[in-house]
mmCIF file of the C-alpha atoms, coordinates in Angstrom:
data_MODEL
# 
_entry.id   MODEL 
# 
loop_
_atom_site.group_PDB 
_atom_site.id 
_atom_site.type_symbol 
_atom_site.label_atom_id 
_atom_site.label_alt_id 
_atom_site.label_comp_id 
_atom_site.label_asym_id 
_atom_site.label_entity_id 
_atom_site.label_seq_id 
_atom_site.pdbx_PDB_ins_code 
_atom_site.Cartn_x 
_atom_site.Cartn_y 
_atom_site.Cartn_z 
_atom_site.occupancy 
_atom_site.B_iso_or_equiv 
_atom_site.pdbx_formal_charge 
_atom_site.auth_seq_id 
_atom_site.auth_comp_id 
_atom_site.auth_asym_id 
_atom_site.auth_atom_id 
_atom_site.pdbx_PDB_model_num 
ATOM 1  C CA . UNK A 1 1  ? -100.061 194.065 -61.052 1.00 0.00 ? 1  UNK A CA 1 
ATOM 2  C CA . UNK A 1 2  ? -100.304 193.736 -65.040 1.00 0.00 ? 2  UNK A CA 1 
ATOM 3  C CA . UNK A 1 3  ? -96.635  194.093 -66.414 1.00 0.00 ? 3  UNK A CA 1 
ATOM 4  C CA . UNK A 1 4  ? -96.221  194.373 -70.359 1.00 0.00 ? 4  UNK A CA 1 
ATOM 5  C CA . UNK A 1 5  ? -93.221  191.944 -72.012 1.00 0.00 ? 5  UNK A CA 1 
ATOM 6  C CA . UNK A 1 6  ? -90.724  194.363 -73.396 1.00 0.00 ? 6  UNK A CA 1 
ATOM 7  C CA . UNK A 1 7  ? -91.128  193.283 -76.854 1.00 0.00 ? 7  UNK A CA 1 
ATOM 8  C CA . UNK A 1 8  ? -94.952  194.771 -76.207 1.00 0.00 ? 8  UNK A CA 1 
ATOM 9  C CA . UNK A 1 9  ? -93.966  197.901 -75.252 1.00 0.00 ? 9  UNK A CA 1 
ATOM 10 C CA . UNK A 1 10 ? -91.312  198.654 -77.651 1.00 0.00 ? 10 UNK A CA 1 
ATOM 11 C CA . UNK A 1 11 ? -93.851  197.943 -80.277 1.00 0.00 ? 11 UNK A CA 1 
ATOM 12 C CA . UNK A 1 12 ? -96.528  200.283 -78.607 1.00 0.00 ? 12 UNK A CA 1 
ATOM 13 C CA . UNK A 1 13 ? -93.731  202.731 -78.394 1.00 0.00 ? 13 UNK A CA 1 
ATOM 14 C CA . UNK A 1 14 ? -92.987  202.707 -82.255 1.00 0.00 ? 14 UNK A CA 1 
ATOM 15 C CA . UNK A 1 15 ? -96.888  202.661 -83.030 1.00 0.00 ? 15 UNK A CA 1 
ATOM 16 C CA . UNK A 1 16 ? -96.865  205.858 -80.684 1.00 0.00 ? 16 UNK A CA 1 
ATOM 17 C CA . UNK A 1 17 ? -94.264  207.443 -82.459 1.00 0.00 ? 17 UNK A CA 1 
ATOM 18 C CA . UNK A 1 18 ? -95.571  206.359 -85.691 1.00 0.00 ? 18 UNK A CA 1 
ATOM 19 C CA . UNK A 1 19 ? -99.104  208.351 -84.902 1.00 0.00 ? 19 UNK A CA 1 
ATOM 20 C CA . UNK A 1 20 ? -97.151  211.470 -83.686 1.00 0.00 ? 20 UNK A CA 1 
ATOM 21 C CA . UNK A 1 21 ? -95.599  211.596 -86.908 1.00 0.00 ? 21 UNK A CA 1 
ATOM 22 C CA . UNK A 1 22 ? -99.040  211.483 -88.864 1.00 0.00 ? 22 UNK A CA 1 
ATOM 23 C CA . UNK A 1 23 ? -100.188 213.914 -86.759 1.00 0.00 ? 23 UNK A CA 1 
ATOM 24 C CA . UNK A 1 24 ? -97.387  216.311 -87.484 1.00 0.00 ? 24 UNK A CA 1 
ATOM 25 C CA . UNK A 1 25 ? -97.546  215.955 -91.271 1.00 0.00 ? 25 UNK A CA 1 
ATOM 26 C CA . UNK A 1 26 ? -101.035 216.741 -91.176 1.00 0.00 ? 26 UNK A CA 1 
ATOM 27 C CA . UNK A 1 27 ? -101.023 219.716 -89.544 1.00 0.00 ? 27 UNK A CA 1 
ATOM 28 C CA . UNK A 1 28 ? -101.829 219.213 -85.906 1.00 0.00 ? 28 UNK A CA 1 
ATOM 29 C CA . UNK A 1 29 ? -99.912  220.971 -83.043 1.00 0.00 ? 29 UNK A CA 1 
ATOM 30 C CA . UNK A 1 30 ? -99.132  219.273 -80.150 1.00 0.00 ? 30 UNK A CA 1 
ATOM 31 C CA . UNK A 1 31 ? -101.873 221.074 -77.903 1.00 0.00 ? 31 UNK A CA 1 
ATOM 32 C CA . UNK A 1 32 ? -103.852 219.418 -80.611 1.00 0.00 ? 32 UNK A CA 1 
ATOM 33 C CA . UNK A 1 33 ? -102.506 215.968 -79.776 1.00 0.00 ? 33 UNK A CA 1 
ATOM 34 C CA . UNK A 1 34 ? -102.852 216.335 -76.316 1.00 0.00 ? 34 UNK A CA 1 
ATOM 35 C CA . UNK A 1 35 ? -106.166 217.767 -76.239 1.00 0.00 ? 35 UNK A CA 1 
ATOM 36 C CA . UNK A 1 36 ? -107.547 215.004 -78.108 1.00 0.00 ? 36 UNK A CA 1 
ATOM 37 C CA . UNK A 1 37 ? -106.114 212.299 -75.656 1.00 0.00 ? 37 UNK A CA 1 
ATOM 38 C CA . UNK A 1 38 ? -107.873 214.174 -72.941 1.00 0.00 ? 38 UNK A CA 1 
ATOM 39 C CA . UNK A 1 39 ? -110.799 214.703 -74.565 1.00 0.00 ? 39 UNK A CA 1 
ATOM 40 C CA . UNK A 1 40 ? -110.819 210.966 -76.148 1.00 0.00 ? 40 UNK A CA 1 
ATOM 41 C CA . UNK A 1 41 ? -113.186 211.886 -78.713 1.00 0.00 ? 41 UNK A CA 1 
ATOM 42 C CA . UNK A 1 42 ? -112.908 211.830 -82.605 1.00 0.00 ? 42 UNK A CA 1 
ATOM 43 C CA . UNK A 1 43 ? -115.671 214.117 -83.245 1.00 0.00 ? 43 UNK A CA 1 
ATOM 44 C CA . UNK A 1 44 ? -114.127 216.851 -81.789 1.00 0.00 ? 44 UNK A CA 1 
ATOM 45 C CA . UNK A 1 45 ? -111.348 216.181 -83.242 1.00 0.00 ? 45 UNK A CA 1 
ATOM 46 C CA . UNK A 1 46 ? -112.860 216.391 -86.489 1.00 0.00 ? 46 UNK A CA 1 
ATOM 47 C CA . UNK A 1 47 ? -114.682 219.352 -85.920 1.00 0.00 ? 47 UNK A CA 1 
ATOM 48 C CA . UNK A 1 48 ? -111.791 221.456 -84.429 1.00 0.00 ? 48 UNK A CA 1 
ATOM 49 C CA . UNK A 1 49 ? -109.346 220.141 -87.984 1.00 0.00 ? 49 UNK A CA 1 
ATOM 50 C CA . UNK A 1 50 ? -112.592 220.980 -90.224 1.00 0.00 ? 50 UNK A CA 1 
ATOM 51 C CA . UNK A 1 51 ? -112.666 224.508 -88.313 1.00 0.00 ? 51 UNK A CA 1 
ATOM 52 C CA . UNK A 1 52 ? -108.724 224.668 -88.901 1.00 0.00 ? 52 UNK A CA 1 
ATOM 53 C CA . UNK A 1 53 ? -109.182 223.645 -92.527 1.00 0.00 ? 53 UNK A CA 1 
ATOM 54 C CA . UNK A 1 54 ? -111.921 226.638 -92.744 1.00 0.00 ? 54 UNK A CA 1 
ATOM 55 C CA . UNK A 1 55 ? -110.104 229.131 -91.433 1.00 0.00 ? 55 UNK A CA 1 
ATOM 56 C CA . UNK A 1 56 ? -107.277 228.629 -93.861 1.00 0.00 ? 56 UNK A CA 1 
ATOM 57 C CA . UNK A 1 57 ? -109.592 229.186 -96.606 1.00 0.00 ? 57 UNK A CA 1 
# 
């Protein structure tokens, strides 16, 4: 079993929290968060924030 030092997940932990932040000053919604983790795809992501972006307009 692969354990992380604690040093090495705090630091994942503030990197997380530093991307949720991004996320939420740019607009996305949680559901958009999540649904990009489970999609793991940028592209879609892209497309769905340039169909956001359009829809604004």
């Amino acid at each position: 079993m692969f354990v992380l030092p604690l040093e090495n997940i705090k630091e994942i932990d503030q990197e997380w929290e530093q991307l949720m932040k991004e996320a939420k000053e740019i607009g996305l919604s949680p559901e958009e968060v999540r649904l990009f983790l489970k999609q793991g795809s940028k592209h879609s992501l892209s497309v769905q924030m340039i169909q956001q972006s359009n829809s604004l307009a």
